[in-house]
C-alpha positions as CSV (number, residue, x, y, z in Angstrom):
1,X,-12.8,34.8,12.5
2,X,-16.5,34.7,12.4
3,X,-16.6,37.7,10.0
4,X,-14.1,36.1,7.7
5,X,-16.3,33.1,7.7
6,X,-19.4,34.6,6.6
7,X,-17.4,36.9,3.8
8,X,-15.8,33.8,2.5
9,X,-19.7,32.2,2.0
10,X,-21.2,35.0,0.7
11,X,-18.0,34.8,-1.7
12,X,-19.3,31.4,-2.5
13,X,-21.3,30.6,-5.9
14,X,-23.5,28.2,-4.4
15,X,-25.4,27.6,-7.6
16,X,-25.3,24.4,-10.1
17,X,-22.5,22.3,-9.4
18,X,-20.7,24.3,-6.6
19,X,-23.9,23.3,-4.1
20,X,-23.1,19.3,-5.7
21,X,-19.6,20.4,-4.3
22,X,-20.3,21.9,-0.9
23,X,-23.1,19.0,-0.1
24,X,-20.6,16.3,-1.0
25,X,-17.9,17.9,1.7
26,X,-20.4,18.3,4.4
27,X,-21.5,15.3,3.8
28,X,-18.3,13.5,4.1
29,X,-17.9,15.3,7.6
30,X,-21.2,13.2,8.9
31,X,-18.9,9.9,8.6
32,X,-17.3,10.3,11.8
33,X,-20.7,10.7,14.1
34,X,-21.9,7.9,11.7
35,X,-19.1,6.0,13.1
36,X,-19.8,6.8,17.1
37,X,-23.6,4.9,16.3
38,X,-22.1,2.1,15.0
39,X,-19.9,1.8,18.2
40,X,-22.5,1.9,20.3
41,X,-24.8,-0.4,18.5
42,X,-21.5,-3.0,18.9
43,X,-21.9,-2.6,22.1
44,X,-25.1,-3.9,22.6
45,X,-27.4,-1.3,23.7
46,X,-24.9,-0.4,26.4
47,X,-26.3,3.6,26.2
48,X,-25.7,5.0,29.2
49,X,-22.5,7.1,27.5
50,X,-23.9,7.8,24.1
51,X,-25.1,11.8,24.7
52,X,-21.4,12.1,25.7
53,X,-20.1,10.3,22.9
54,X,-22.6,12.0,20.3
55,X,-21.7,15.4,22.0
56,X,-17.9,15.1,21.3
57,X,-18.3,14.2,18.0
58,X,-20.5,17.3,17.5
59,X,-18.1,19.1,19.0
60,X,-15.0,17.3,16.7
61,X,-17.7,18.7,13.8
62,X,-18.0,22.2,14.9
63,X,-14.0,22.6,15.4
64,X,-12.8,21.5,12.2
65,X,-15.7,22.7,10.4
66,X,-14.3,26.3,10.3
67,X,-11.3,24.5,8.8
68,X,-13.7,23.2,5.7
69,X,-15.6,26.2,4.8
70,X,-11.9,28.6,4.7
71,X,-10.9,25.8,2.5
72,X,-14.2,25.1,0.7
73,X,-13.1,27.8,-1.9
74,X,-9.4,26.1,-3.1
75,X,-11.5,23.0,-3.1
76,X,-14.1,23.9,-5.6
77,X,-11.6,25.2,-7.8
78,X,-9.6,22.4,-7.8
79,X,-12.8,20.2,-8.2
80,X,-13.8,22.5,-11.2
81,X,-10.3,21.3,-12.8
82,X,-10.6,17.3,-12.0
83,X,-14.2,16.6,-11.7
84,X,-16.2,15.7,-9.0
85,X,-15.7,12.2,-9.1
86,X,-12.2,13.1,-7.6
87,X,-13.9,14.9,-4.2
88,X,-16.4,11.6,-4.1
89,X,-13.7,9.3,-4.2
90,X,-11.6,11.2,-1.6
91,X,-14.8,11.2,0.9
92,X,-14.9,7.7,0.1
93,X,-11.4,6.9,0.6
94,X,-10.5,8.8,3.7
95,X,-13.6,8.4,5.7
96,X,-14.1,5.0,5.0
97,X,-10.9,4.1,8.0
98,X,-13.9,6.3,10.5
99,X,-16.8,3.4,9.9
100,X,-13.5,0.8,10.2
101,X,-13.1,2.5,13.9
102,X,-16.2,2.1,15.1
103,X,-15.4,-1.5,15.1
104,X,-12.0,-1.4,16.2
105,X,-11.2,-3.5,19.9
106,X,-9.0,-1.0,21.6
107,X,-10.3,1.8,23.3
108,X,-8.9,4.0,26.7
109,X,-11.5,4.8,29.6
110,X,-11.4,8.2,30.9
111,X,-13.6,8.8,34.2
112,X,-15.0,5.6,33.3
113,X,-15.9,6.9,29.7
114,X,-15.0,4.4,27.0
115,X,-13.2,6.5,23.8
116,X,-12.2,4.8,20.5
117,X,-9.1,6.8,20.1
118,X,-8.6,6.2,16.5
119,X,-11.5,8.4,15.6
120,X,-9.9,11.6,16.5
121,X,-6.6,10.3,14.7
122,X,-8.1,9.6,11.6
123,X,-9.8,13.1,11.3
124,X,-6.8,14.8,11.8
125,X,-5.2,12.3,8.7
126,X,-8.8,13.5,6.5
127,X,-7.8,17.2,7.3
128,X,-4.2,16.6,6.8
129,X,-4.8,15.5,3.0
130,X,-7.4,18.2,2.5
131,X,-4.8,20.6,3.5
132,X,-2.0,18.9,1.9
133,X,-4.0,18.9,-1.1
134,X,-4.8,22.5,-1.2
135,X,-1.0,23.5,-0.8
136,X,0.1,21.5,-3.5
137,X,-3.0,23.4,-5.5
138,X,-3.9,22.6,-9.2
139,X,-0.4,21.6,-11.0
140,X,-0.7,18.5,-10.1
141,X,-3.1,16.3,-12.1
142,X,-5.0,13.9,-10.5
143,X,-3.5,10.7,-11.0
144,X,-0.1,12.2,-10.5
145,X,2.5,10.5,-8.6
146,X,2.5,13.8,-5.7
147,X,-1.6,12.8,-5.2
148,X,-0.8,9.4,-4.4
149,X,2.3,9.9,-2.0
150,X,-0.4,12.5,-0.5
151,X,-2.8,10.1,0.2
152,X,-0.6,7.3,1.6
153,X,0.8,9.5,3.8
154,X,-2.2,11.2,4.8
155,X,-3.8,7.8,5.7
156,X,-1.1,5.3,6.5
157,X,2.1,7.7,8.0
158,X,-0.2,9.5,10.2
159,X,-1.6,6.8,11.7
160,X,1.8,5.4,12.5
161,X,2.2,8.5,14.7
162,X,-0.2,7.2,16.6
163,X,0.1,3.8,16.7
164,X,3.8,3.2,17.5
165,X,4.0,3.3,21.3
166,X,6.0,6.3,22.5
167,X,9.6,6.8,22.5
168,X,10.1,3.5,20.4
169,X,11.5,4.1,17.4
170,X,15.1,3.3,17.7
171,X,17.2,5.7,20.2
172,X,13.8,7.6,20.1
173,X,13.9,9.1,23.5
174,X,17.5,10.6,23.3
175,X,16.1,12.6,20.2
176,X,13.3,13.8,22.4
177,X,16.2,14.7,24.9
178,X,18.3,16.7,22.5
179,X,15.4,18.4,20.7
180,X,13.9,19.6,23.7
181,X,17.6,20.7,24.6
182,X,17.7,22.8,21.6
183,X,14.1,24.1,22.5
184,X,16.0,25.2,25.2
185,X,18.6,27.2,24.2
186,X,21.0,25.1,24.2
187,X,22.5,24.6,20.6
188,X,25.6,23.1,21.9
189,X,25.4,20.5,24.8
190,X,27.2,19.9,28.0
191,X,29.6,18.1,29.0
192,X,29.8,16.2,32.5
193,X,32.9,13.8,32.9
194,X,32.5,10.9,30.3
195,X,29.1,11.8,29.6
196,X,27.5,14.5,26.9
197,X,23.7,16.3,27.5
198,X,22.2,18.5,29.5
199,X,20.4,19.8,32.6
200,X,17.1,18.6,31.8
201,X,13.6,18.6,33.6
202,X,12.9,15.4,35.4
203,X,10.1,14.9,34.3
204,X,11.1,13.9,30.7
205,X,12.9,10.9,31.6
206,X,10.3,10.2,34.7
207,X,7.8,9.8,31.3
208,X,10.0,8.0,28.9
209,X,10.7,5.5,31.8
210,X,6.7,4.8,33.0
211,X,5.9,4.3,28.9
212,X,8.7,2.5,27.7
213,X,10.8,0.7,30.6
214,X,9.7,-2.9,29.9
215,X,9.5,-3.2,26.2
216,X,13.4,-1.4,25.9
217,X,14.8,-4.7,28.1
218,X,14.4,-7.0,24.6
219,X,11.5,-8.6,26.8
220,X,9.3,-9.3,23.5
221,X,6.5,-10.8,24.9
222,X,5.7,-7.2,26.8
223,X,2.6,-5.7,25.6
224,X,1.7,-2.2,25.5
225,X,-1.0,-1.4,28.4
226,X,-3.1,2.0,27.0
227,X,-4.6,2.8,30.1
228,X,-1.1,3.4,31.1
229,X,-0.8,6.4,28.5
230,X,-3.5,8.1,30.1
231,X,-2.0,9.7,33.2
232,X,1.1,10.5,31.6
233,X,-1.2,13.2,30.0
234,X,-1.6,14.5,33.8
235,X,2.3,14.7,34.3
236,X,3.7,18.4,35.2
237,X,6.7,19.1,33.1
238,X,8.0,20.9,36.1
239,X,11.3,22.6,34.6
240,X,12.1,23.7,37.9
241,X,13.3,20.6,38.8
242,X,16.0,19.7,36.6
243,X,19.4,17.1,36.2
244,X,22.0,15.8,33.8
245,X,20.9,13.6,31.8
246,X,23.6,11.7,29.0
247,X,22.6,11.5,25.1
248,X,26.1,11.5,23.7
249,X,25.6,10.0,20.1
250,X,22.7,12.9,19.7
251,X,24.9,15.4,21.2
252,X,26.7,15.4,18.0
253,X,24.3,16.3,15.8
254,X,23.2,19.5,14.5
255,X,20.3,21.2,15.4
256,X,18.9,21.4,11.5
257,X,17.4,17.6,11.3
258,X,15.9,18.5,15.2
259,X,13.8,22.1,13.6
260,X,10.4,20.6,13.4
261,X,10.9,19.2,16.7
262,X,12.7,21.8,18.6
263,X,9.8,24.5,16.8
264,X,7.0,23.0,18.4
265,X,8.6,22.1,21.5
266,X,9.1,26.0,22.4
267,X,6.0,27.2,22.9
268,X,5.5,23.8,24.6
269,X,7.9,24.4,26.8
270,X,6.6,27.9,27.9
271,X,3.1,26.2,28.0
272,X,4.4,23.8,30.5
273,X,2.4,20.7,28.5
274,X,3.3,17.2,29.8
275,X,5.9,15.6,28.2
276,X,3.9,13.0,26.4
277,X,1.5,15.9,24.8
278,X,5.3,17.0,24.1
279,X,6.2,13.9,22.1
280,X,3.4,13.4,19.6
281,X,3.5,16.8,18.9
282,X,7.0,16.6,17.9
283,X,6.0,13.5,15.9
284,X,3.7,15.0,13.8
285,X,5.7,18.1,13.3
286,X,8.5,15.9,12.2
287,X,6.6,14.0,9.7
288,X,5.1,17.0,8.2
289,X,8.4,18.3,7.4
290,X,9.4,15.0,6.2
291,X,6.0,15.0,4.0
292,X,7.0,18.5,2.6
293,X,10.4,17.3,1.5
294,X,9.1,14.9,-0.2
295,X,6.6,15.9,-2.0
296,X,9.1,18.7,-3.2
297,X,11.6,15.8,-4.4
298,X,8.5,13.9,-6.4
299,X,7.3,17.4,-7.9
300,X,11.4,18.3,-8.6
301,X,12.7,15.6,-10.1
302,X,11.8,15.1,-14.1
303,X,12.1,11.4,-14.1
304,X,11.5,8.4,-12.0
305,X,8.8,10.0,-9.9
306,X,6.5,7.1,-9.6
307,X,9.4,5.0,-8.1
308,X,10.3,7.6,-6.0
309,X,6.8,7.3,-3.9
310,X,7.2,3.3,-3.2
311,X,11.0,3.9,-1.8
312,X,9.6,6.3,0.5
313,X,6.9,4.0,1.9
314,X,9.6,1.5,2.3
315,X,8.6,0.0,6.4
316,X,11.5,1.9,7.6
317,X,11.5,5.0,5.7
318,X,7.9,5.8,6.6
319,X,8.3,5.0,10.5
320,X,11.1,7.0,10.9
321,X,9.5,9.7,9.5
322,X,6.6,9.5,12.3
323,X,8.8,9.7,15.0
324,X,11.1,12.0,16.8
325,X,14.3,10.6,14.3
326,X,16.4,12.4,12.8
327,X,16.8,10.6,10.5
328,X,13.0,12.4,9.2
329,X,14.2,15.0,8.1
330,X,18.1,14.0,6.9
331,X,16.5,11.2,4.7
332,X,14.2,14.2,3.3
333,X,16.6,16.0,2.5
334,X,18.7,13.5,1.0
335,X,15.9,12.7,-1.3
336,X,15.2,16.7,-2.0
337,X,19.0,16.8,-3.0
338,X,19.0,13.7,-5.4
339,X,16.0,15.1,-7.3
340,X,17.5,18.9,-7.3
341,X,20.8,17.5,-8.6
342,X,18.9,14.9,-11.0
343,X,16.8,17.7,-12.4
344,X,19.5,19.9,-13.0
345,X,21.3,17.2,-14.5
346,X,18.2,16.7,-17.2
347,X,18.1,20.6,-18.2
348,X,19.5,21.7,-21.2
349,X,19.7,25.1,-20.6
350,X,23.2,26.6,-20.3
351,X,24.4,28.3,-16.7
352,X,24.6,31.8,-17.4
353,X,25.3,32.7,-14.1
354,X,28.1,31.2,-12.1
355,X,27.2,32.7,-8.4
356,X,23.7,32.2,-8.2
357,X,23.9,28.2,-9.7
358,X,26.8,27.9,-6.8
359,X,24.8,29.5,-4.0
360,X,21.5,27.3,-5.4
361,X,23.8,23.9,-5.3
362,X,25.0,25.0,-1.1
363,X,21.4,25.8,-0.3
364,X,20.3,22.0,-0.9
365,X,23.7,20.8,-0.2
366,X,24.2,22.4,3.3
367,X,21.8,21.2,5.5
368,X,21.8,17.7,4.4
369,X,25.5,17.7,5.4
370,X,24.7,19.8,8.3
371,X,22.3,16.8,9.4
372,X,24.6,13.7,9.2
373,X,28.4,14.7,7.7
374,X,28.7,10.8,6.4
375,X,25.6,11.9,3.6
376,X,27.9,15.1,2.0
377,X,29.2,12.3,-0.6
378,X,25.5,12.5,-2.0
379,X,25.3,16.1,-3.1
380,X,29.4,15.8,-4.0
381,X,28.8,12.1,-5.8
382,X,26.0,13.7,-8.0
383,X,27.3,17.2,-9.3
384,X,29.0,15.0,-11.7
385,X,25.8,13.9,-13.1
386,X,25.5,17.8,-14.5
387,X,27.4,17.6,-17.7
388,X,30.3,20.2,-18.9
389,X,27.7,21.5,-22.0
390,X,25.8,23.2,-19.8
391,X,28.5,25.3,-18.6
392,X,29.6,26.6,-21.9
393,X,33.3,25.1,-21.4
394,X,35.5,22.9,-19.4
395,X,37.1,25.8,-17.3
396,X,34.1,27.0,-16.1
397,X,32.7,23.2,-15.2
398,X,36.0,22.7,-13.3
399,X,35.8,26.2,-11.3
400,X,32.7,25.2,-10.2
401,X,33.0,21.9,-9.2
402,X,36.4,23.2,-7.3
403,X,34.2,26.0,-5.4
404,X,31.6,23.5,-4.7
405,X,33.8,21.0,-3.1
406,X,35.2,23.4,-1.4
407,X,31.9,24.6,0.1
408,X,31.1,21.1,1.0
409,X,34.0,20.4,2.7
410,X,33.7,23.9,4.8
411,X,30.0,22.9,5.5
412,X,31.3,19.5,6.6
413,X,34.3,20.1,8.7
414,X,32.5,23.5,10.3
415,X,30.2,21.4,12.7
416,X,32.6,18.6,13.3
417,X,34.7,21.7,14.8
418,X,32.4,22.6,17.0
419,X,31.1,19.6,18.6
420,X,35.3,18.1,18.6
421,X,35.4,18.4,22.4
422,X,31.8,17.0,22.9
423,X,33.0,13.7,21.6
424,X,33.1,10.7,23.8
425,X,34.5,6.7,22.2
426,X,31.1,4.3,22.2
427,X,32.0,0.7,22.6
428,X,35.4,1.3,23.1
429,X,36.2,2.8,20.0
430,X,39.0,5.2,19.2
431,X,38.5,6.6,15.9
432,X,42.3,7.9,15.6
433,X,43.4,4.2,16.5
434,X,41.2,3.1,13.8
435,X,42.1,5.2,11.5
436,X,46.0,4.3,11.8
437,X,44.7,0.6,11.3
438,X,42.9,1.5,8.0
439,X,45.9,3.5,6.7
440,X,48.4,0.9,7.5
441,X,46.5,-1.9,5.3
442,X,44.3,-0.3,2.9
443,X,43.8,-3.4,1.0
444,X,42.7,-5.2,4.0
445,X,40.0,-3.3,5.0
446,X,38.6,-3.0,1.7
447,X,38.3,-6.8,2.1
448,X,37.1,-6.2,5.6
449,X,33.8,-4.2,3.8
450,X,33.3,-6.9,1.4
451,X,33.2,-9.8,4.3
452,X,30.9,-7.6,6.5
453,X,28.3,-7.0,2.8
454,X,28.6,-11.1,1.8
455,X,27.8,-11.8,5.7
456,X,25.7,-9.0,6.4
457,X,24.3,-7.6,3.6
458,X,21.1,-9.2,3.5
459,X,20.2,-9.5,6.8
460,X,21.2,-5.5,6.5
461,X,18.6,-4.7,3.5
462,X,15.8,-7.1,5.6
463,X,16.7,-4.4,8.4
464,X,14.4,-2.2,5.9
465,X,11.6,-3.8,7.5
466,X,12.1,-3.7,11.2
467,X,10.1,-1.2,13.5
468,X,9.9,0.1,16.6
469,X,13.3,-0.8,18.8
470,X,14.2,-3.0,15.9
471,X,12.0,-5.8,17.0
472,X,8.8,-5.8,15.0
473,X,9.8,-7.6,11.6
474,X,7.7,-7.4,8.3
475,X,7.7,-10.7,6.9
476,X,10.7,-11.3,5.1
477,X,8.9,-12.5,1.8
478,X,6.6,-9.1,1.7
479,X,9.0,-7.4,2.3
480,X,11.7,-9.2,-0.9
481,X,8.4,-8.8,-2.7
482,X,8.1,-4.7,-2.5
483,X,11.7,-4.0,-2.8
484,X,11.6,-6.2,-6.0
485,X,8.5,-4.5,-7.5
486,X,10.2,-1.2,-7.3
487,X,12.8,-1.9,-9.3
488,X,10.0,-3.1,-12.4
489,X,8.3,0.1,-11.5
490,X,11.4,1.8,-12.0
491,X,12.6,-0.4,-15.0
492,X,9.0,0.0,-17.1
493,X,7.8,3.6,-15.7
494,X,10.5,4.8,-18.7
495,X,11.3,8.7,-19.1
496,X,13.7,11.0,-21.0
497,X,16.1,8.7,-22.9
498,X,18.6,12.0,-23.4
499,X,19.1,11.5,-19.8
500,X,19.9,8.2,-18.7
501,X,23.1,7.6,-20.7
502,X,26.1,5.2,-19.7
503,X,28.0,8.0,-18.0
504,X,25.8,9.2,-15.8
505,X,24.6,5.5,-14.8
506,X,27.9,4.9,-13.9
507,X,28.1,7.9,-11.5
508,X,24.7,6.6,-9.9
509,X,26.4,2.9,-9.1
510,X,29.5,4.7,-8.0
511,X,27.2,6.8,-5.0
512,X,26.0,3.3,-4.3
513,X,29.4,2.2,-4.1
514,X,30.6,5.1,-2.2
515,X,28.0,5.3,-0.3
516,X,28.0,1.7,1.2
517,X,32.1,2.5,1.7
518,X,31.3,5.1,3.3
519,X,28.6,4.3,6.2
520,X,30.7,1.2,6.8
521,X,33.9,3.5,7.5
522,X,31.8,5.8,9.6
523,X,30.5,2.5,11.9
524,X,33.6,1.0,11.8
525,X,35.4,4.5,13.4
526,X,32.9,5.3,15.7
527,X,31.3,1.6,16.8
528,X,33.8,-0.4,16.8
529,X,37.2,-1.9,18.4
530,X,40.5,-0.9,16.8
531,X,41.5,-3.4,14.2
532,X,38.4,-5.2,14.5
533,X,37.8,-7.7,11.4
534,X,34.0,-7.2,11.6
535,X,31.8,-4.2,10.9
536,X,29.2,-4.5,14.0
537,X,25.9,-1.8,13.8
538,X,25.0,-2.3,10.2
539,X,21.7,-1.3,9.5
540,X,19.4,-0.9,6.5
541,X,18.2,2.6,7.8
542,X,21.3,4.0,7.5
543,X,21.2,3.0,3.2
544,X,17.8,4.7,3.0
545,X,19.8,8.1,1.5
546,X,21.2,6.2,-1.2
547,X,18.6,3.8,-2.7
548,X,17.2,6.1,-4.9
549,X,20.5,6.0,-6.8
550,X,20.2,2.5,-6.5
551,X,17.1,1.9,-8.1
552,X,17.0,4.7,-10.8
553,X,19.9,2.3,-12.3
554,X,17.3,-0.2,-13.4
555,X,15.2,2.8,-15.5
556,X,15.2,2.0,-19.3
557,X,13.8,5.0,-21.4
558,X,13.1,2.5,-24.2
559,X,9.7,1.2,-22.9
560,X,8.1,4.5,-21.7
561,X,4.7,2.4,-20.5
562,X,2.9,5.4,-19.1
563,X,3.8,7.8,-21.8
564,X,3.4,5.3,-24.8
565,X,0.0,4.0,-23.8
566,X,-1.3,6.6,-21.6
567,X,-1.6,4.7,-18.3
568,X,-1.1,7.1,-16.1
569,X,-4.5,6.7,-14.2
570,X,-3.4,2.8,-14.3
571,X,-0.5,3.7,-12.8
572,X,-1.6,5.7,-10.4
573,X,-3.8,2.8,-8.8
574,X,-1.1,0.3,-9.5
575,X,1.3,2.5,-7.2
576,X,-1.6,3.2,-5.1
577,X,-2.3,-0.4,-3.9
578,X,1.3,-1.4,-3.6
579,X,1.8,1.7,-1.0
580,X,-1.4,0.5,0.8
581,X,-0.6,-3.2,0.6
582,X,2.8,-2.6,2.3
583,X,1.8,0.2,4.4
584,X,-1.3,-2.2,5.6
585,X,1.5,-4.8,6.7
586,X,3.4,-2.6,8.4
587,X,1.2,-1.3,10.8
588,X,-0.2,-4.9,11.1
589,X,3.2,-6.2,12.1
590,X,3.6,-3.0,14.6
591,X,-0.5,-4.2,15.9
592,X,0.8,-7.3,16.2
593,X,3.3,-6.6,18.4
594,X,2.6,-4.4,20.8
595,X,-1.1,-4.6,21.4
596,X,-2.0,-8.4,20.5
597,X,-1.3,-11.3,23.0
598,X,1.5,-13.1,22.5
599,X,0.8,-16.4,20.5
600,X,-2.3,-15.2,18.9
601,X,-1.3,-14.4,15.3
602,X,0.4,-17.6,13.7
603,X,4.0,-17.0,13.3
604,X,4.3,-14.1,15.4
């Protein structure tokens, strides 16, 4: 390692304006000790901890250094192709949360030590975006729409890693429980009487229950204590000592929306790290998959790429995506399959080869099914979007669309198969029973979905904006506000006016169609009493899949803003401070409610 270090400098032209370059990056890594001097002068002259304090921070310096320098050569390069107003802005931007810190009320004790905890947090989101940056390289320009997801999720997503209290994102602890099954071995669950899981250690749910147990009984006035994180970091995992515990709804899934999870969790596992260390690991693996499927949809898709990076910093897009859900890595790859499908729908050159356009189609098609069966009418919905021109004639158009349904519905009934015996009714459901009810009135329940949308379909799209265990609530008018602005981004951003033709809009509204139809059947077959006349477990989360369809139907090619008037760097900013401004109130909101007294903030 040291070698390599000292070959990669000598490799380095530190001449002219690479020694501008290399200055500036060091620089930018004397913000966070900057930061620790501030804290202390807050204090008040309390010194008695500062050689510690100035030591770790030294230390944070020295470790992610290294990191810096194997990077610094990617970074000149790309600084050589964007300027060096670009690298100044960055240091700017992402170091300026560090001086924010220093001021920042919370902080744990640790043998008595005080520690800001947001310090280490927020130079892991800096190095994040450097090496974020550095993978997506130089093809993206720098106001481009893949920069400025990068840099929202760098600054804001991270953080919510961090910030939301563990195991509270909805049902958040029985992921944990099935991903660390599958880190186990154990693909395909157990089951014990009534109940579905597995034989798991104690520990797990010993640490779910000390970190979580008051603020999962609706008590909303419960608070989050942080010194009470701290000896969870001292738990044993102890996989000795093991028992059954139930997660039957997870039981069912797949292990393909659980990889990130289940991948760090292994050598975890075998390292015997506390459950907690266990968690936020998993976290941040999960949202860095979920990060790198999206930035491939933005980069993928030929149009509506500026919208595309507001819907994904939607409040509950974005949290799910820092936690344990998987609903990370399925809404990723719902998105990655839209912009696959959209951009193959846009191309006008002809498919010359049957097999390999097929196998292309399963490869993005599969796993999204093989995360939640109810999203396979996403990839099927959309095929038709792909006109018969391209395939030279109608036969062959057909014959592929044939094969590809086919595949689908082998991909979808395959793990529905396997996990048939592993099902157990929730709520007193009985999906056969309901099913009977829907096939003996067709009509009716048709008119059942359209009650349960004109009762519940606001309060459903306002579910958008709920955190943590569904509790924390952006304000309502924010959150109207956002969801509005997207669809003028999307109506004014403009694009290829070849592509957007009445047909293919018209496929786009019926996914939306479908797609509400078809969560709704799903809920009412698995969550619900036979015959019941209301669709109870609606939620906005479960939409998330299908509102880029939703909102691409409000693109007009005729104005072309960006392209007409070249306001792309505009744009950029404009996109920019909407992300933050939303972002912002979301982590407020979660601040708010978990760490602030009750009755402080007005209207909270």
């Amino acid at each position: 390692m040291k070698t390599a270090i000292k070959e990669l400098i000598k490799s380095i032209d530190l001449n002219g304006a690479n020694r501008f370059y290399f200055s500036l990056i060091f620089l930018s890594m004397l913000f966070p000790m900057i930061s620790v001097l501030l804290y202390f002068a807050r204090r008040g002259g309390d010194y008695e901890y500062m050689p510690f304090k100035i030591a770790i921070s030294i230390l944070l310096a020295i470790v992610i250094c290294p990191f810096y320098f194997i990077l610094l050569k990617r970074i000149i390069s790309f600084v050589h192709d964007h300027g060096p107003r670009i690298v100044l802005g960055d240091a700017v931007l992402f170091h300026v949360p560090f001086l924010l810190s220093a001021v920042y009320p919370f902080h744990f004790k640790i043998s008595g030590v005080p520690v800001n905890p947001f310090l280490p947090v927020l130079w892991g989101a800096s190095f994040f975006y450097v090496l974020m940056a550095v993978l997506i390289k130089r093809q993206s320009g720098a106001h481009s729409p893949e920069r400025s997801f990068l840099f929202l999720a760098a600054v804001f997503g991270f953080l919510l890693v961090f910030i939301n209290p563990p195991y509270h994102a909805p049902d958040e602890f029985s992921h944990f429980l099935r991903a660390f099954s599958i880190a186990d071995g154990k693909i395909i669950n157990s089951r014990m009487g009534n109940d579905i899981g597995d034989y798991l250690p104690e520990s797990l749910v010993h640490s779910i229950a000390s970190l979580c147990g008051n603020l999962l009984d609706n008590n909303f006035e419960a608070k989050v204590d942080l010194s009470g994180i701290i000896p969870e970091f001292s738990r044993k995992l102890d996989a000795d000592k093991r028992y059954f515990f139930p997660f039957p709804a997870q039981a069912l899934y797949s292990p393909v929306p659980y990889a990130p999870q289940s991948l760090i969790m292994v050598p975890c596992k075998a390292l015997s790290f506390p459950p907690v260390v266990m968690m936020y690991l998993g976290r941040i693996f999960n949202f860095i998959a979920w990060v790198i499927l999206m930035l491939a949809s933005i980069r993928i898709i030929p149009v509506f790429r500026w919208p595309m990076v507001l819907i994904a910093f939607i409040p509950m897009s974005v949290y799910q995506s820092a936690s344990l859900s998987a609903d990370a890595v399925t809404n990723g790859l719902s998105f990655l399959a839209f912009s696959c499908l959209v951009r193959e729908a846009a191309s006008e050159d002809e498919v010359t080869d049957l097999k390999r356009f097929l196998g292309f189609l399963c490869i993005i098609s599969a796993p999204l099914i093989l995360s939640k069966n109810a999203y396979f009418i996403i990839p099927v919905t959309l095929y038709f979007l792909i006109g018969p021109a391209r395939f030279g004639s109608m036969k062959k158009y057909l014959l592929t669309a044939a094969l590809y349904l086919a595949s689908c519905a082998a991909f979808l009934i395959s793990w529905s198969l396997v996990v048939n015996k592993l099902y157990v009714p929730l709520n007193g459901s009985s999906p056969v029973d309901q099913t009977a009810f829907i096939f003996s009135d067709p009509f009716g329940y048709i008119g059942i979905i359209l009650n349960n949308i004109s009762i519940q379909g606001l309060s459903a799209v306002h579910t958008l904006g709920r955190m943590g265990w569904l509790s924390p609530q952006v304000r309502k008018l924010y959150l109207d506000v956002y969801l509005g602005i997207i669809a003028l981004v999307a109506f004014f951003e403009g694009g290829k006016r070849s592509f957007m033709l009445p047909w293919r809009r018209l496929v786009f509204l019926s996914l939306v169609v479908l797609g509400i139809a078809d969560v709704s059947t799903v809920i009412y077959l698995t969550w619900n009493l036979p015959g019941s006349s209301f669709i109870y477990g609606w939620s906005g989360r479960y939409l998330i899949p299908f509102l880029p369809s939703f909102y691409i139907l409000f693109s007009n090619s005729r104005f072309g803003l960006i392209e007409k008037y070249g306001l792309e760097r505009a744009w950029y900013y404009i996109i920019l401070t909407l992300g933050s401004f939303i972002s912002i109130t979301s982590i407020g909101t979660l601040l708010i409610r978990f760490y602030v007294p009750a009755g402080t903030v007005p209207g909270y």
